[in-house]
Backbone as numpy.savetxt, mean C-alpha at the origin, in Angstrom:
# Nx Ny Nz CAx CAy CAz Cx Cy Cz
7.55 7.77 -8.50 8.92 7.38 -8.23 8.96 5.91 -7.86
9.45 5.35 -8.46 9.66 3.92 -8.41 11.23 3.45 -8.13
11.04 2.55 -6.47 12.73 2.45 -6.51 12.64 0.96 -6.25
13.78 0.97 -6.62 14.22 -0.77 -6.39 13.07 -2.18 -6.48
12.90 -1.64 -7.84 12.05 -2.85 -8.11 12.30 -4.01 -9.08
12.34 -4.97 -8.74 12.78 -6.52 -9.13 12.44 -5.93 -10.87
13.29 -6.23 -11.87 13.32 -6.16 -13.36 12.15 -7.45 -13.56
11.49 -8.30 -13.41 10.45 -9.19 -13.70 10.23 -9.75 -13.00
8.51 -9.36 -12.82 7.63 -9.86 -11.64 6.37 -10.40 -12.74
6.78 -11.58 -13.01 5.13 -12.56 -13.94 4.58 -12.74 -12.89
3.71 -12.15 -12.16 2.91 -12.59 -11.06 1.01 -12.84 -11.36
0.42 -13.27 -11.15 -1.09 -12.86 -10.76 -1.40 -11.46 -10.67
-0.66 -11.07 -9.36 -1.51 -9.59 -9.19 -0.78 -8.27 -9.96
0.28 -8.37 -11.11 0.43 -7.87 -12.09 -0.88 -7.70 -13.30
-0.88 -9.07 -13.55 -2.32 -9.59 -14.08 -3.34 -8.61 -14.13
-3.81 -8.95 -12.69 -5.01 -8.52 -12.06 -4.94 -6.71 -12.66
-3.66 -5.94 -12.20 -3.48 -4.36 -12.48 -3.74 -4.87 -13.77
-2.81 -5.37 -15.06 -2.80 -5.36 -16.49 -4.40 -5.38 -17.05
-4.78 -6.33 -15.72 -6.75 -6.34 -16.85 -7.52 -4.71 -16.81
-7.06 -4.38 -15.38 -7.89 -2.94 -14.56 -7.50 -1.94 -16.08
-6.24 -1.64 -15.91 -6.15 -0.98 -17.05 -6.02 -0.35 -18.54
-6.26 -2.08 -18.48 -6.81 -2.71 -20.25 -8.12 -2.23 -20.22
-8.71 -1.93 -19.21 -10.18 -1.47 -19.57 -10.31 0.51 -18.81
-9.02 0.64 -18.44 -9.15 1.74 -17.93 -9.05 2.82 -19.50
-7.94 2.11 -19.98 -7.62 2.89 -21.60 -9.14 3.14 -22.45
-9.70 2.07 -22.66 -10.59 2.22 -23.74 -11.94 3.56 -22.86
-12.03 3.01 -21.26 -12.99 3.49 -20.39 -13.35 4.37 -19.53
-11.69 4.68 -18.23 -11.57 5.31 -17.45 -10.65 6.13 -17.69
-10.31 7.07 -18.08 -8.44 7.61 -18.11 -8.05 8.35 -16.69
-9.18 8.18 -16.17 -9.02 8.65 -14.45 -8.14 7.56 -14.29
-7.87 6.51 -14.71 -7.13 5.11 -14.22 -6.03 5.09 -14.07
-4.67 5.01 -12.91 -3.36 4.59 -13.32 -3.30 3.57 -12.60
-1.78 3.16 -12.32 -1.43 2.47 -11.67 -0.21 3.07 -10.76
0.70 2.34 -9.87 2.15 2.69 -9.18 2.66 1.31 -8.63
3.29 0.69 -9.40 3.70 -0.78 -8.90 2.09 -1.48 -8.84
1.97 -2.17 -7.42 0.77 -3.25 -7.74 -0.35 -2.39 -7.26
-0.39 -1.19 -7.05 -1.47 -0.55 -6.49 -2.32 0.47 -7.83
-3.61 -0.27 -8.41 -4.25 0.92 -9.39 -5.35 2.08 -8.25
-4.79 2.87 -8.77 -5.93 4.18 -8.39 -6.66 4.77 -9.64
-7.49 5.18 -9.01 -8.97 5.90 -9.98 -8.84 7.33 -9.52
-8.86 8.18 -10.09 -9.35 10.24 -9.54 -10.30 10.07 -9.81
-11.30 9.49 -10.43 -12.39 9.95 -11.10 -13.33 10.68 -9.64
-13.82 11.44 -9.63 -14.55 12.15 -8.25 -15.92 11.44 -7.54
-16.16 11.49 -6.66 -17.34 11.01 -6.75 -17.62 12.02 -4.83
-19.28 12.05 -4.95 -19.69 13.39 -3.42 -19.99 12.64 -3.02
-19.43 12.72 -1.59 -20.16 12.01 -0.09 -21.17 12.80 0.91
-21.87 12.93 1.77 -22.18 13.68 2.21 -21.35 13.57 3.38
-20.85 12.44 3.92 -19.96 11.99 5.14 -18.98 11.45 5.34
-17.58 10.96 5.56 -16.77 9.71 5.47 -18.03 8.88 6.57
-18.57 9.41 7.37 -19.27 8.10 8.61 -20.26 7.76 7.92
-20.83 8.51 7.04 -21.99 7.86 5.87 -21.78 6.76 5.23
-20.91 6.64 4.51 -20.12 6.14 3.39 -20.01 4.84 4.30
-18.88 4.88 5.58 -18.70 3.75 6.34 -19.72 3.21 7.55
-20.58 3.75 7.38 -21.87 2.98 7.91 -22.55 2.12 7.16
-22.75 2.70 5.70 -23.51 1.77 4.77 -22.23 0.85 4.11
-21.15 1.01 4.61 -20.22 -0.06 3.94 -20.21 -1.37 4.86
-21.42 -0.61 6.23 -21.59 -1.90 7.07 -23.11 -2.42 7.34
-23.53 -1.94 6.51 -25.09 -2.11 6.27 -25.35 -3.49 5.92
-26.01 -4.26 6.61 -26.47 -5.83 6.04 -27.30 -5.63 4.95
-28.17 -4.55 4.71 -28.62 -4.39 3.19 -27.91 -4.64 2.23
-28.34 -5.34 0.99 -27.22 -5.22 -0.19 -27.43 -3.97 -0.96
-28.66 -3.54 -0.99 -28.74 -2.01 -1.90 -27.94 -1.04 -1.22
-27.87 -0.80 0.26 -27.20 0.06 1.07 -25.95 -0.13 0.95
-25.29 -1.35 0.62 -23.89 -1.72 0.87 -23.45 -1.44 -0.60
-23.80 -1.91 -1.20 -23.40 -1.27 -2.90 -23.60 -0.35 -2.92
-24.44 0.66 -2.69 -24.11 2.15 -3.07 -22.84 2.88 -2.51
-22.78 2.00 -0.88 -21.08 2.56 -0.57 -20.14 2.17 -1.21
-20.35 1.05 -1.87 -19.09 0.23 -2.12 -18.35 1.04 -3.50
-19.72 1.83 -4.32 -19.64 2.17 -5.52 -18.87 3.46 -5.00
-19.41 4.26 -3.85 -19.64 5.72 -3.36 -17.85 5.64 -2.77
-17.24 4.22 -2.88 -15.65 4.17 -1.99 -15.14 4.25 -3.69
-15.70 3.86 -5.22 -14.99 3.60 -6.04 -14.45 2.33 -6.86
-15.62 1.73 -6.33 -15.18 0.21 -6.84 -16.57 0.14 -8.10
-16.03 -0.80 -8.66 -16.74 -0.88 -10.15 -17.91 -2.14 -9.64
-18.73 -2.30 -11.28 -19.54 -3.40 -10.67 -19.23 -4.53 -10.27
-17.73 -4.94 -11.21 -17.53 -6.22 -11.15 -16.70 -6.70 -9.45
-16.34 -5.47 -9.26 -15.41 -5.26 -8.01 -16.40 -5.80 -6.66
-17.62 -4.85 -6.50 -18.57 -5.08 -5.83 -19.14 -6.45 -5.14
-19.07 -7.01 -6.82 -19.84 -8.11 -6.53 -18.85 -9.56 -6.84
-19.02 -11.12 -5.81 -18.52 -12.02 -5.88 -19.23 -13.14 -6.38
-18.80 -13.99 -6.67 -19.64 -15.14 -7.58 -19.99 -16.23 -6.80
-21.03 -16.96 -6.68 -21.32 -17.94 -6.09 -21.45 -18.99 -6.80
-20.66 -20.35 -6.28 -21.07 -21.23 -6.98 -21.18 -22.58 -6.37
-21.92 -23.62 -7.04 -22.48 -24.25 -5.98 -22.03 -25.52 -6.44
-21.92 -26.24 -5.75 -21.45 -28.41 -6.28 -22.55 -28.56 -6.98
-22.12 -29.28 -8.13 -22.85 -30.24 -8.58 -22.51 -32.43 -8.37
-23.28 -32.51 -8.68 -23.67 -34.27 -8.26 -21.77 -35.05 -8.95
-21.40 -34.67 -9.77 -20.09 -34.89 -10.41 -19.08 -34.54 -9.69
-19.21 -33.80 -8.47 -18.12 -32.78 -7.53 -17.43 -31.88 -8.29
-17.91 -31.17 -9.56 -17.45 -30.23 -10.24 -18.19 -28.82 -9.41
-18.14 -27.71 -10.01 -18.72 -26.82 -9.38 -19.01 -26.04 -10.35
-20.04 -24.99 -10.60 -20.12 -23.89 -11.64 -21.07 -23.12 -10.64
-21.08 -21.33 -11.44 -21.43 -20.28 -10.90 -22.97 -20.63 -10.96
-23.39 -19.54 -9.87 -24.89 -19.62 -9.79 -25.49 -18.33 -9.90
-24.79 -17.83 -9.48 -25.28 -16.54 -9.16 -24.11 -15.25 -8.90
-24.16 -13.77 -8.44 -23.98 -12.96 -7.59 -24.25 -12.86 -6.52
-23.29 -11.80 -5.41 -23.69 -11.61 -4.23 -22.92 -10.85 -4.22
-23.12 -9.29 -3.17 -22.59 -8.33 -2.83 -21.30 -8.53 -2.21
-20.19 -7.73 -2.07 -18.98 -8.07 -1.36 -19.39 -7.20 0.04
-19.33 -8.10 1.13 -19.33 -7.70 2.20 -18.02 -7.19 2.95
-17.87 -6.25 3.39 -16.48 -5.94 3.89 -16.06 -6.71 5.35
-15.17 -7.40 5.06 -14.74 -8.47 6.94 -14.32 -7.39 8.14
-13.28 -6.46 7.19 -13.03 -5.19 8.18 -12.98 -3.77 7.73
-13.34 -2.89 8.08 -13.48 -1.51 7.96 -12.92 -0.77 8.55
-11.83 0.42 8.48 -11.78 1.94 9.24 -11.93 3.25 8.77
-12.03 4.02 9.33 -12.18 5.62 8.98 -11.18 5.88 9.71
-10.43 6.51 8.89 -9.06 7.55 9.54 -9.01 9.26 9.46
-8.73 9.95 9.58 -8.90 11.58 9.71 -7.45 11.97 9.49
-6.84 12.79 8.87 -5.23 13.29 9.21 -4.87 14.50 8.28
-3.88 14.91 8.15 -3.24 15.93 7.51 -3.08 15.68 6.36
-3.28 15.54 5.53 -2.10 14.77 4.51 -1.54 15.90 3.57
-2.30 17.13 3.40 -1.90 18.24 2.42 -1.12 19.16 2.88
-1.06 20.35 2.55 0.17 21.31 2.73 -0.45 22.16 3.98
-1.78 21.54 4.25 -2.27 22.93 5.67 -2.38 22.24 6.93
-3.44 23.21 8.02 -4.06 21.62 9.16 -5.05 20.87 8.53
-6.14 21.31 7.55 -7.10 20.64 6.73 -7.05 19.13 7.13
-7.59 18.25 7.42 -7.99 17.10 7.53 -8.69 16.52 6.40
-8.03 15.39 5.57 -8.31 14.09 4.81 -8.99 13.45 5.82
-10.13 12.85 4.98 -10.56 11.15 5.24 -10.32 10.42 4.73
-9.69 9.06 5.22 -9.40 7.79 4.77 -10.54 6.55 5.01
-11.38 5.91 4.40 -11.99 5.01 4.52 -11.07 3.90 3.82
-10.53 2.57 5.02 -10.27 1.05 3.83 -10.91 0.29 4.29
-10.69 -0.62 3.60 -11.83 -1.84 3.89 -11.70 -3.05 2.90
-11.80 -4.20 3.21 -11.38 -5.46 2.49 -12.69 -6.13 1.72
-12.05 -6.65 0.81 -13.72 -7.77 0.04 -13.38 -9.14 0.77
-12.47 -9.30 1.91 -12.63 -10.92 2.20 -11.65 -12.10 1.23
-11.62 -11.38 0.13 -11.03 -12.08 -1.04 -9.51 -12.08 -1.63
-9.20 -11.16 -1.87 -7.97 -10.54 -2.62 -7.39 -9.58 -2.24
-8.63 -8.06 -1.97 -8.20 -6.98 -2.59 -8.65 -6.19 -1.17
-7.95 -5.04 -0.66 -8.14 -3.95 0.16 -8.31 -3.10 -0.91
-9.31 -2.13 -0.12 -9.45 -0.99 -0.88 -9.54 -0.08 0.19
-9.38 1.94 -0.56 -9.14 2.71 0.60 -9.62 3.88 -0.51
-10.25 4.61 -0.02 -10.63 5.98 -0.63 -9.93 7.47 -0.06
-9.74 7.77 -1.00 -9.41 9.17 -0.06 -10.18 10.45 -0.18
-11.04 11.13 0.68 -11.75 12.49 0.52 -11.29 13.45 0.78
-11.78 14.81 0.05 -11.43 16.21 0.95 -12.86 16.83 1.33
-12.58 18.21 2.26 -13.97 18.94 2.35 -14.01 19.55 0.84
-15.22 19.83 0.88 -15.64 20.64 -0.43 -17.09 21.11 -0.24
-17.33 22.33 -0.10 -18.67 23.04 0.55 -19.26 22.64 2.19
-20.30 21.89 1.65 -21.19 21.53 2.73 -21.27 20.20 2.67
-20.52 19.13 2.09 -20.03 18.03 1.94 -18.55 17.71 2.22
-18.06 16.35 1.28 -17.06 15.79 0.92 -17.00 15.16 -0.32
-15.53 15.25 -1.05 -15.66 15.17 -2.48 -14.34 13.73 -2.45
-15.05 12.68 -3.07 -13.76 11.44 -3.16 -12.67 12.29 -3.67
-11.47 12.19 -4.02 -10.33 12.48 -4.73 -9.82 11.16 -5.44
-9.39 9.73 -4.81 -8.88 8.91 -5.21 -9.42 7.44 -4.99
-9.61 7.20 -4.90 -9.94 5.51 -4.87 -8.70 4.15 -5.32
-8.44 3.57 -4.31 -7.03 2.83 -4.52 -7.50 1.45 -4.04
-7.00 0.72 -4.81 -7.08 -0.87 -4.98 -5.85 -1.42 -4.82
-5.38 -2.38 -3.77 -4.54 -3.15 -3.14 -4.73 -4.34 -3.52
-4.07 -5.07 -4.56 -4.07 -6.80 -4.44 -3.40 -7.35 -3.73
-3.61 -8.04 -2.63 -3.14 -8.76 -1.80 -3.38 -10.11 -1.11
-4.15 -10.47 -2.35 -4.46 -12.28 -1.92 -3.44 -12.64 -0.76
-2.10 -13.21 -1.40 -1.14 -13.61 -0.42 -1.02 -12.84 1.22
-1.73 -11.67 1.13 -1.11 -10.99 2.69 -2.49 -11.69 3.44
-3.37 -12.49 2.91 -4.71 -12.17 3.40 -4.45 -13.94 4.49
-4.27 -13.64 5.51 -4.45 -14.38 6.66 -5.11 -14.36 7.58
-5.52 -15.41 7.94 -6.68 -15.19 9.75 -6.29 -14.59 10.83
-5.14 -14.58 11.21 -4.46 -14.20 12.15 -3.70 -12.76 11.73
-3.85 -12.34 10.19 -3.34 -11.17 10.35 -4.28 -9.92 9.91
-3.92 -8.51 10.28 -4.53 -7.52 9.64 -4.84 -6.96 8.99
-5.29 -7.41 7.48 -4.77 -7.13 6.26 -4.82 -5.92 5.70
-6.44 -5.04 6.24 -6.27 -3.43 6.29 -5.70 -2.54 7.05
-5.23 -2.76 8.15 -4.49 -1.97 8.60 -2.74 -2.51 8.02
-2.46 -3.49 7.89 -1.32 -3.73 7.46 -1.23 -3.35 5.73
-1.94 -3.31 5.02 -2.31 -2.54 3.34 -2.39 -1.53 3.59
-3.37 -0.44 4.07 -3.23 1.13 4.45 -2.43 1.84 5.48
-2.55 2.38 5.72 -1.93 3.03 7.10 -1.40 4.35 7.21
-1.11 5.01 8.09 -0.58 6.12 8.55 0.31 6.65 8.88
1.23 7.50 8.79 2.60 7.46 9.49 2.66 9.06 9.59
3.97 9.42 10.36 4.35 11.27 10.36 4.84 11.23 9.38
4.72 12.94 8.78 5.87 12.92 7.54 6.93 13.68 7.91
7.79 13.81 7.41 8.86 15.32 7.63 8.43 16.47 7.44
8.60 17.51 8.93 8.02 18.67 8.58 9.45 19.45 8.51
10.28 19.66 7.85 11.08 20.60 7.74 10.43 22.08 8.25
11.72 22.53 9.81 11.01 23.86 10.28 10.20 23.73 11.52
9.08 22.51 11.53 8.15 22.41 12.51 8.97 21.90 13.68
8.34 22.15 14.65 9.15 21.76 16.05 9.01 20.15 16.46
7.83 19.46 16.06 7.76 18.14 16.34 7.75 17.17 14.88
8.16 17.74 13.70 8.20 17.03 12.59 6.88 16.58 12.16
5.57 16.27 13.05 4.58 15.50 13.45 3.35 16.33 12.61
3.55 17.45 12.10 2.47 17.99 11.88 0.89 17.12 10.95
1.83 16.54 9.69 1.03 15.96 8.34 1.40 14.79 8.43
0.60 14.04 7.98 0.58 12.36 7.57 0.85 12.24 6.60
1.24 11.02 6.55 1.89 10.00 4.95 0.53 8.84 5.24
-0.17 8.41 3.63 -0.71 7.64 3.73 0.17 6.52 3.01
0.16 5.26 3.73 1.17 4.11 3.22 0.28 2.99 3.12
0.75 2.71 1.51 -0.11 1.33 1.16 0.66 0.76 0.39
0.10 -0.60 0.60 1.08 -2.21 0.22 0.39 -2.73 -0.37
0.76 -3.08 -1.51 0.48 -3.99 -2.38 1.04 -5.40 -2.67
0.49 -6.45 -3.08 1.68 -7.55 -2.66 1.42 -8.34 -4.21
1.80 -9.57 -4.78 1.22 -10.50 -5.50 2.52 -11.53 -5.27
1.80 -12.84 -5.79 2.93 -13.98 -6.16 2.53 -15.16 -6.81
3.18 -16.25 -6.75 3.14 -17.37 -7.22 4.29 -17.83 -8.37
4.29 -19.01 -8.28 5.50 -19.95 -8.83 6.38 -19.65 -7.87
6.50 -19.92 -6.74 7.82 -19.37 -5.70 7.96 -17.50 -5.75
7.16 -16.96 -6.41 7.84 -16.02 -6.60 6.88 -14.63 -5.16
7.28 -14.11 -4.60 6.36 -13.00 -3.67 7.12 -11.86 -3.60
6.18 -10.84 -4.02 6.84 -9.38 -4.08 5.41 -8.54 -3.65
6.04 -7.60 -2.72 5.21 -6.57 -1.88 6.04 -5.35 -1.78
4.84 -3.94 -2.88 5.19 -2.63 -3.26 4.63 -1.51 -2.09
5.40 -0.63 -2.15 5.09 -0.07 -0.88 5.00 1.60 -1.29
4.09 2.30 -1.09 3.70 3.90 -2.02 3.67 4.14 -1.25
3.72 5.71 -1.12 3.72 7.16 0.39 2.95 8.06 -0.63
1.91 8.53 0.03 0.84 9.29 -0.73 1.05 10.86 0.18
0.63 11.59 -0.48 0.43 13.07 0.63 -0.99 13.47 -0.91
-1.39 14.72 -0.28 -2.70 15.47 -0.88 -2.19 16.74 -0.99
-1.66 17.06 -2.66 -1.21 18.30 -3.12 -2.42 19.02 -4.36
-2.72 19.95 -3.58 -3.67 20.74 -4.44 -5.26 19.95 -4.88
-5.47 18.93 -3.27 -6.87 18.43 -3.48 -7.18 17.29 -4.91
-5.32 16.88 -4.49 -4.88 15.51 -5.56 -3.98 14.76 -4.90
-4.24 13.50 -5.04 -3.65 12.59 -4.04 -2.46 12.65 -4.75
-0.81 12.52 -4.58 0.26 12.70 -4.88 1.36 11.76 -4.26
1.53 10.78 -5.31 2.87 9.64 -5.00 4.06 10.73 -4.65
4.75 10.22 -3.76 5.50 10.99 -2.80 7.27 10.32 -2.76
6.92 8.47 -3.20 7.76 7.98 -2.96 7.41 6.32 -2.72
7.98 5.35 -3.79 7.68 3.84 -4.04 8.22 3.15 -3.87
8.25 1.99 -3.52 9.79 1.06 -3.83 8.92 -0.30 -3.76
9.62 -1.38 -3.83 9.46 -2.53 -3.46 10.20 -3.00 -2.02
9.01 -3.24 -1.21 9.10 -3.47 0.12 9.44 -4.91 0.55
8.99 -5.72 -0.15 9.72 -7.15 0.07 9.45 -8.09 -1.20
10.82 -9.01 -1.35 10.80 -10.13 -2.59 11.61 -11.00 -2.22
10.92 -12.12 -2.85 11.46 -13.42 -2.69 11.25 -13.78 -3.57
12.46 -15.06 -4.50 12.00 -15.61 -5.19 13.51 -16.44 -5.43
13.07 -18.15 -6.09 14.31 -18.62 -6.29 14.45 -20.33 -6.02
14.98 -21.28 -6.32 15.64 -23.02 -5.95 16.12 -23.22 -6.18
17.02 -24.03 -6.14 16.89 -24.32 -4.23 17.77 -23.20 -3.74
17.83 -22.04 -4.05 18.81 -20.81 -3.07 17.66 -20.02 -3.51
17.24 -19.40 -2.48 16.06 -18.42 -2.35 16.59 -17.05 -1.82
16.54 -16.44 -3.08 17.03 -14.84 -2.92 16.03 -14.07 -2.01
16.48 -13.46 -0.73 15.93 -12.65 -0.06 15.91 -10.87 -0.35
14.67 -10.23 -0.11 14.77 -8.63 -0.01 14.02 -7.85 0.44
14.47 -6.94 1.31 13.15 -6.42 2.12 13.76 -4.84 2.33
12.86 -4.13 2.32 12.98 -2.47 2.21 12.12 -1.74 3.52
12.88 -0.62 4.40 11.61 0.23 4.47 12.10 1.93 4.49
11.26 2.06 5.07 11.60 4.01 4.72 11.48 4.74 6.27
12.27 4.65 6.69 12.53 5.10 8.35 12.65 6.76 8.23
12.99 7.33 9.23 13.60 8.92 9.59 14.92 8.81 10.15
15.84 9.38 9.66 16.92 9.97 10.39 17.55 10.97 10.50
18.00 11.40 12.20 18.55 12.67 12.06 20.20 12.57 11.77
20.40 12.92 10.60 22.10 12.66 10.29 23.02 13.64 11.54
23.77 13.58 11.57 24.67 14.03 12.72 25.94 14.74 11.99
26.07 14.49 10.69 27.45 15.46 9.63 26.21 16.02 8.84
24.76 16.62 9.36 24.77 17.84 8.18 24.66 19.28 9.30
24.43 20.49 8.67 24.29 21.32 9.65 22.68 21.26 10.31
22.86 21.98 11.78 21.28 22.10 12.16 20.77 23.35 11.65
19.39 23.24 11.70 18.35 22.75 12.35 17.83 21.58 10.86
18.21 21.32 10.12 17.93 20.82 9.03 18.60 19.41 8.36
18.58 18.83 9.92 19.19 17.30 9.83 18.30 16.28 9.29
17.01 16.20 9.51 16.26 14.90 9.76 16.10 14.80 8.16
16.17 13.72 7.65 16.07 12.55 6.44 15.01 11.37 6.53
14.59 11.37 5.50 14.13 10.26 4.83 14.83 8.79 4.38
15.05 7.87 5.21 16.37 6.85 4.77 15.62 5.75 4.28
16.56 5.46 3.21 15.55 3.83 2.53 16.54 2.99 3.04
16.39 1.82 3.61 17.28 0.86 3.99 16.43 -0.16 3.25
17.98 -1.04 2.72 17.81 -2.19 2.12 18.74 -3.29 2.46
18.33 -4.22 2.80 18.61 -5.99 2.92 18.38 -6.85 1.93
19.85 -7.35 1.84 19.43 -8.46 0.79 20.31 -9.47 1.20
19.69 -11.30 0.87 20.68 -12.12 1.70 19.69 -13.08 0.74
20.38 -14.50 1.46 19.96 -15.82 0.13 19.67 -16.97 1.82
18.94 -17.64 1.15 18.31 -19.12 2.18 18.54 -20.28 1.19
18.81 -21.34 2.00 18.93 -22.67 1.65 17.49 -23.15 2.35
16.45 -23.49 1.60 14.99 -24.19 2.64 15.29 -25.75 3.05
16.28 -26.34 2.11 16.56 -28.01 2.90 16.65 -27.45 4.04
15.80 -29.12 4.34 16.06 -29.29 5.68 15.85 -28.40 7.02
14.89 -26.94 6.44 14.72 -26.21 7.18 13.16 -26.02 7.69
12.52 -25.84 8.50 10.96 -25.88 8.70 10.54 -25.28 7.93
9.35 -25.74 7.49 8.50 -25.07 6.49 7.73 -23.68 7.16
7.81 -23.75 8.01 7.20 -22.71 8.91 7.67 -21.60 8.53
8.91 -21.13 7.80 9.40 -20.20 7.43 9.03 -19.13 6.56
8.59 -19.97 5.45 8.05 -19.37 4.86 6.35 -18.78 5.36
5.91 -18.65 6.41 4.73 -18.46 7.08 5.19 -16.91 7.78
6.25 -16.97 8.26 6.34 -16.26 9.29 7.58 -15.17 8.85
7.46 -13.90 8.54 7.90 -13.41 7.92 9.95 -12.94 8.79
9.27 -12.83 10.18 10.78 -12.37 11.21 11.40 -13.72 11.00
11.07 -14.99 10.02 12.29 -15.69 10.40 12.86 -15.70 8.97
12.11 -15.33 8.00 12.69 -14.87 6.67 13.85 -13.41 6.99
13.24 -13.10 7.21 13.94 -11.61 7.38 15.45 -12.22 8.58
15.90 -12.79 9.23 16.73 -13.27 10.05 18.27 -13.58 9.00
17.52 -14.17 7.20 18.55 -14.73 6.80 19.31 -13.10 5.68
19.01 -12.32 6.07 18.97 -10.82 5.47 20.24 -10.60 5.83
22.09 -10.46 5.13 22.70 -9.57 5.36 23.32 -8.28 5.01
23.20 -8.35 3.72 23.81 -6.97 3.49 22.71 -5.81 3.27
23.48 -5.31 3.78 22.65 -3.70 4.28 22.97 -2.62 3.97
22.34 -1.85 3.33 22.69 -0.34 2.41 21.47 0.68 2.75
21.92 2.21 2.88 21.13 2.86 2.83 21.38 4.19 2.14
20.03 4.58 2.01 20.00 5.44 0.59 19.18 7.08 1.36
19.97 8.57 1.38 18.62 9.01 2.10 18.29 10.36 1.06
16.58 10.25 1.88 15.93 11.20 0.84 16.00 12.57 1.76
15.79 13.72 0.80 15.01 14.90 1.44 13.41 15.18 0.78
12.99 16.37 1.83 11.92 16.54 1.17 12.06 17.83 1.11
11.59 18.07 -0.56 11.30 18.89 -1.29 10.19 19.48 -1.60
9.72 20.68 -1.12 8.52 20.80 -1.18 8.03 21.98 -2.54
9.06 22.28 -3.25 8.86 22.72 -5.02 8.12 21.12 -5.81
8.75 20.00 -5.24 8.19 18.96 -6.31 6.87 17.97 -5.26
7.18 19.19 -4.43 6.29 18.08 -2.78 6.41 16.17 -3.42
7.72 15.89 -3.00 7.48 14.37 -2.55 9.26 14.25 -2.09
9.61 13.19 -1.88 11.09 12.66 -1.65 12.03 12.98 -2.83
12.96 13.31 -2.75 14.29 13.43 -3.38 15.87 13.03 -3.03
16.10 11.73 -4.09 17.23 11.20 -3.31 18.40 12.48 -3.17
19.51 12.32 -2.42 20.34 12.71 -2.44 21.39 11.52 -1.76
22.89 12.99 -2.28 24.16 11.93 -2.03 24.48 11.90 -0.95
23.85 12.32 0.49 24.43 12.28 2.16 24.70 11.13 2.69
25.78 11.15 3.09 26.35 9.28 3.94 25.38 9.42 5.11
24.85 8.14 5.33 23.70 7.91 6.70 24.94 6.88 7.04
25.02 7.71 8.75 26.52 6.98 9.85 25.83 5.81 10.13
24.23 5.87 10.23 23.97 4.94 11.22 24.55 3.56 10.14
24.40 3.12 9.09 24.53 2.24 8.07 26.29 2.00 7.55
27.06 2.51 8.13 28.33 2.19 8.21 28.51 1.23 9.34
29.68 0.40 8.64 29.62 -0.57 9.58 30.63 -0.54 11.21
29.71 -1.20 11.71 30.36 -0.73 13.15 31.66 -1.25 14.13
32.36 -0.10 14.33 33.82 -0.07 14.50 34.03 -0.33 16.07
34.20 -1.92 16.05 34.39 -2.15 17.52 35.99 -1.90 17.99
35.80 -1.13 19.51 37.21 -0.62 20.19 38.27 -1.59 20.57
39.06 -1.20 20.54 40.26 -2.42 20.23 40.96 -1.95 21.51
């Protein structure tokens, strides 16, 4: 399910997906994509998620590539290029070297239709790309299910988190359950840009039938534009509507912002810092989902969300 996504994004990390699955056709057909995020099914056995993410922290390079392979990443993925100055101040490759991961987690949660517990391993190359695997039990092991690749050059800052801000966790709707809280949503961001242009896709995963299962997509933020710079930013909240009947209020709401910037004359800092982009955001719409658990993922419907009407000050 793909919502509200910009009609043309020439970006880089379009690119980057277009090459993955120019070679997924002839190679992998385990291969898709969902906006900027490609995933792999192809399977692969762990004996551990803490296995897997121990040797993904192994200073060995034989130890660290076999996880890196054992998370789903290819050879070329693995490995980064070195290259060294020459006397001209040009530069050319020299060699390989293993991709070392800067940060790593292991996560545990619900994500399927029981209490069963998923493992989540993500973890960054330093470079571009987060990556995140997803496992189930299976015997006296663990069996990969998915393997997902995040391009996110642009999100990749010193000061910020780039795997926990690319993967992550959230509650889902438990229609029925007493704390809603039961199962997790796994949420991952994908971003790319250039020429002025930045757009960041945002997927909700759940685990139906020991298959990772898009649940619900959109495009989570875009910019692009001169000198009037079109603003847009999305997310996917909960609400309990108050005009439907109980016990069967709580929703899925997509809220959307969209608004325009003039950058004359304005700090450049802006574009750095995302709460002061988001400041020039006014119009506001919202859209809400249910969940359906015949197609297990989100389903829009036509219910007015009060909170998104505009507010009627007393006279």
């Amino acid at each position: 399910m793909n919502l509200a996504s910009p009609a043309c994004k020439l970006l880089p990390g379009i690119l980057f997906v277009l090459s993955i699955l120019a070679f997924a056709q002839t190679a992998k057909p385990t291969v898709e994509s969902i906006d900027d995020t490609v995933i792999d099914r192809e399977p692969a056995t762990w004996t551990s998620p803490e296995s897997v993410l121990s040797e993904l922290r192994s200073t060995n390079d034989e130890t660290r590539l076999k996880a890196l392979k054992l998370a789903g990443l290819n050879d070329q993925q693995a490995h980064y290029a070195v290259w060294s100055q020459v006397n001209d101040g040009t530069s050319k490759i020299i060699g390989q070297a293993v991709v070392t991961p800067k940060r790593t987690q292991l996560m545990y949660a619900a994500l399927g239709e029981d209490a069963s517990q998923q493992a989540v391993i993500a973890f960054d190359d330093g470079i571009q790309s987060v990556y995140a695997a997803v496992a189930v039990h299976k015997g006296n092991g663990w069996e990969r299910i998915a393997a997902l690749t995040c391009w996110c050059k642009y999100d990749m800052r010193p000061e910020q988190d780039t795997v926990s801000e690319s993967v992550s966790l959230r509650p889902a709707i438990e229609p029925g359950s007493p704390d809603n809280q039961i199962h997790r949503e796994l949420v991952v961001h994908s971003s790319g840009g250039g020429s002025g242009v930045y757009s960041q896709s945002e997927t909700h995963f759940r685990v139906y039938h020991n298959q990772l299962r898009n649940i619900i997509s959109f495009t989570s933020a875009y910019r692009n534009g001169t000198p009037t710079v079109t603003l847009e930013r999305r997310w996917f909240t909960f609400l309990s509507l108050p005009n439907l009947p109980a016990p069967d209020t709580l929703r899925g709401v997509l809220v959307e912002a969209k608004g325009t910037w003039e950058p004359d004359n304005a700090p450049t800092i802006q574009w750095d810092v995302r709460a002061l982009l988001d400041r020039h955001l006014r119009s506001v719409t919202c859209t809400a989902y249910r969940w359906d658990e015949k197609t297990f993922s989100y389903v829009r419907t036509n219910e007015t969300v009060p909170a998104c009407s505009p507010y009627a000050k007393s006279q």
